[in-house]
N, C-alpha and C positions, 0 to 999 in steps of 0.2 A: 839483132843477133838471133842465135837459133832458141834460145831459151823464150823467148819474145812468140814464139810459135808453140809451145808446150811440148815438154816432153813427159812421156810414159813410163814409168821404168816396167819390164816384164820381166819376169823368173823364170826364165825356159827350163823347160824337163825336170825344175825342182833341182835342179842343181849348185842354186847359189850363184849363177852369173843373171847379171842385169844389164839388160843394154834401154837405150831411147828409142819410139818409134817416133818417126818424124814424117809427118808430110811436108817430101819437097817441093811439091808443087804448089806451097806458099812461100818458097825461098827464091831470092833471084839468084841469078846464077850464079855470084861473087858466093852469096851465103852457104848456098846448095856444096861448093867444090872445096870450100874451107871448112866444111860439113863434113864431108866426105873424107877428106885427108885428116882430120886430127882425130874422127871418130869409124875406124876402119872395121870396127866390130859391131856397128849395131845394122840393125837389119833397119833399110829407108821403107817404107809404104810406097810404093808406086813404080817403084824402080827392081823390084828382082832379088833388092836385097845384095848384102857384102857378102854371108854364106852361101851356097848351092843347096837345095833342098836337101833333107834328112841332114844335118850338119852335124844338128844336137843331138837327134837319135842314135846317128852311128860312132858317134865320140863320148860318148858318156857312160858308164856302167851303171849306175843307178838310175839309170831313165827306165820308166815302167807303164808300161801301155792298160787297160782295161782290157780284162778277157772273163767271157763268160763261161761257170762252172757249173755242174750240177752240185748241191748242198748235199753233203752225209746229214740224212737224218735218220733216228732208229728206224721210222717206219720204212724207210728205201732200204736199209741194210737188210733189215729183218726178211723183207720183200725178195733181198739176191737170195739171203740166206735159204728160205722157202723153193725159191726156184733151183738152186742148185740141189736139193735133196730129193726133188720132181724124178718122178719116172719116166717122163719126158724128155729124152734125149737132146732134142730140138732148146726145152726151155731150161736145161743145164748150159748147153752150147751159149745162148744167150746171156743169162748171167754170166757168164764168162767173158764172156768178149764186151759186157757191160763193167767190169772189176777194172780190165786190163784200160778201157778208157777211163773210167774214174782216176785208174793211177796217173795215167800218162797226161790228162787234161792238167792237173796238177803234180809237179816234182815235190811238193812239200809234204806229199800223201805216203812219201817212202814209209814213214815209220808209225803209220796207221794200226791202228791196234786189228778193227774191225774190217779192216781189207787182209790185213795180210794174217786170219783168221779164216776170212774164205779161199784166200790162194792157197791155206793147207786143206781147205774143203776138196778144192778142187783138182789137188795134188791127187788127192785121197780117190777121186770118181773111176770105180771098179769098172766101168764100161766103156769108155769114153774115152779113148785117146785124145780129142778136138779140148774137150774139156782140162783132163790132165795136162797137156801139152799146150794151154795159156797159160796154166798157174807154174811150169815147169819157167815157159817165157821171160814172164813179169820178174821170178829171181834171176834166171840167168842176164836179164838183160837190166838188171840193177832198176825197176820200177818200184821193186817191194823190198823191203828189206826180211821179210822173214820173221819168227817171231822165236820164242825159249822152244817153242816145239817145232819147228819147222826141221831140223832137224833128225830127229826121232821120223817127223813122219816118212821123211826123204828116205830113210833108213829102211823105214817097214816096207815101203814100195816097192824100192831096188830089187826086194826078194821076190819079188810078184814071179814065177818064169814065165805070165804069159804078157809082161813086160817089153815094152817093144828096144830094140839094140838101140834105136836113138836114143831113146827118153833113158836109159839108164848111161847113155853118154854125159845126158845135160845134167842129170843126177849128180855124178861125180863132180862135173863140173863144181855147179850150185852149190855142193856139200866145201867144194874145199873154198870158195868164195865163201862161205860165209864162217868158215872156222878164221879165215883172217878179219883181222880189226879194219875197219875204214874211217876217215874223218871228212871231212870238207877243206879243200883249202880257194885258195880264190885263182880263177881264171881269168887268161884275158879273152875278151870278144874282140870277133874278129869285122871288119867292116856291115859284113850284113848281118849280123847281128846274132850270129852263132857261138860257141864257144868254140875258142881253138882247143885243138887236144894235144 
């Protein structure tokens, strides 16, 4: 029988299903198709498998892949912090568009104290539309969430006149986004692994 060949049990994706792998190319063909039919879920060795590839990926919500992040540490932060207050046009523009991938590399970075710190830094940049209008971004497009003063600063800016018509569009935007409450509720994924909206 098939137990007589050993089976494996495997945990795919962490999910709490276990199936057998079996090599049937120690089964004869009686064992192999009475194999086959009473066990329609586990994936054979040699044969392709009873799934199509990504099975478990794209059916699962708690399947979770390895992705590589850069680490917040003080000395990195300190480092945008520094670059952003540069006279250096070039090396503001840069920390900025360094902030905006930290946020987006990671979604868990929303409520970052020390990110969304420099996104009123760079709210705040008197020269620098490119710079201003990441940190405008990162809120309107829900990367940051903003901090007690995000606020206030939005506020002070608006009044700039030499303010450009966009950025006190996304202004207004951003200020009434964040005078409402938000929570988390659960989605569902969609085949390729998106959220539906």
């Amino acid at each position: 029988m098939v137990n007589s060949v050993g089976n494996n049990p495997n945990n795919y994706a962490g999910v709490g299903i276990y199936c057998n792998t079996v090599d049937v190319s120690k089964l004869s063909k009686e064992e192999r198709d009475k194999f086959l039919e009473k066990m329609p879920n586990c994936t054979v060795s040699g044969m392709g498998g009873a799934y199509p590839p990504g099975y478990y990926m794209n059916n699962y919500a708690n399947n979770t892949v390895k992705k590589r992040v850069v680490v917040l540490t003080d000395e990195y932060v300190q480092k945008l912090d520094q670059m952003l207050q540069s006279e250096d046009c070039s090396l503001r523009e840069y920390a900025a568009s360094e902030v905006i991938k930290r946020l987006d590399e990671d979604k868990a970075r929303f409520n970052d104290k020390a990110l969304n710190t420099l996104i009123n830094k760079m709210i705040m940049d008197p020269y620098d539309h490119k710079v201003r209008g990441r940190g405008l971004y990162a809120l309107e497009n829900q990367l940051a969430s903003g901090n007690e003063e995000t606020l206030a600063v939005l506020d002070f800016v608006k009044q700039d006149p030499n303010i450009l018509d966009r950025d006190k569009g996304s202004i207004e935007k951003i200020m009434l986004q964040l005078s409402a409450d938000s929570t988390l509720v659960n989605a569902p994924i969609t085949a390729g692994g998106t959220v539906a909206s």
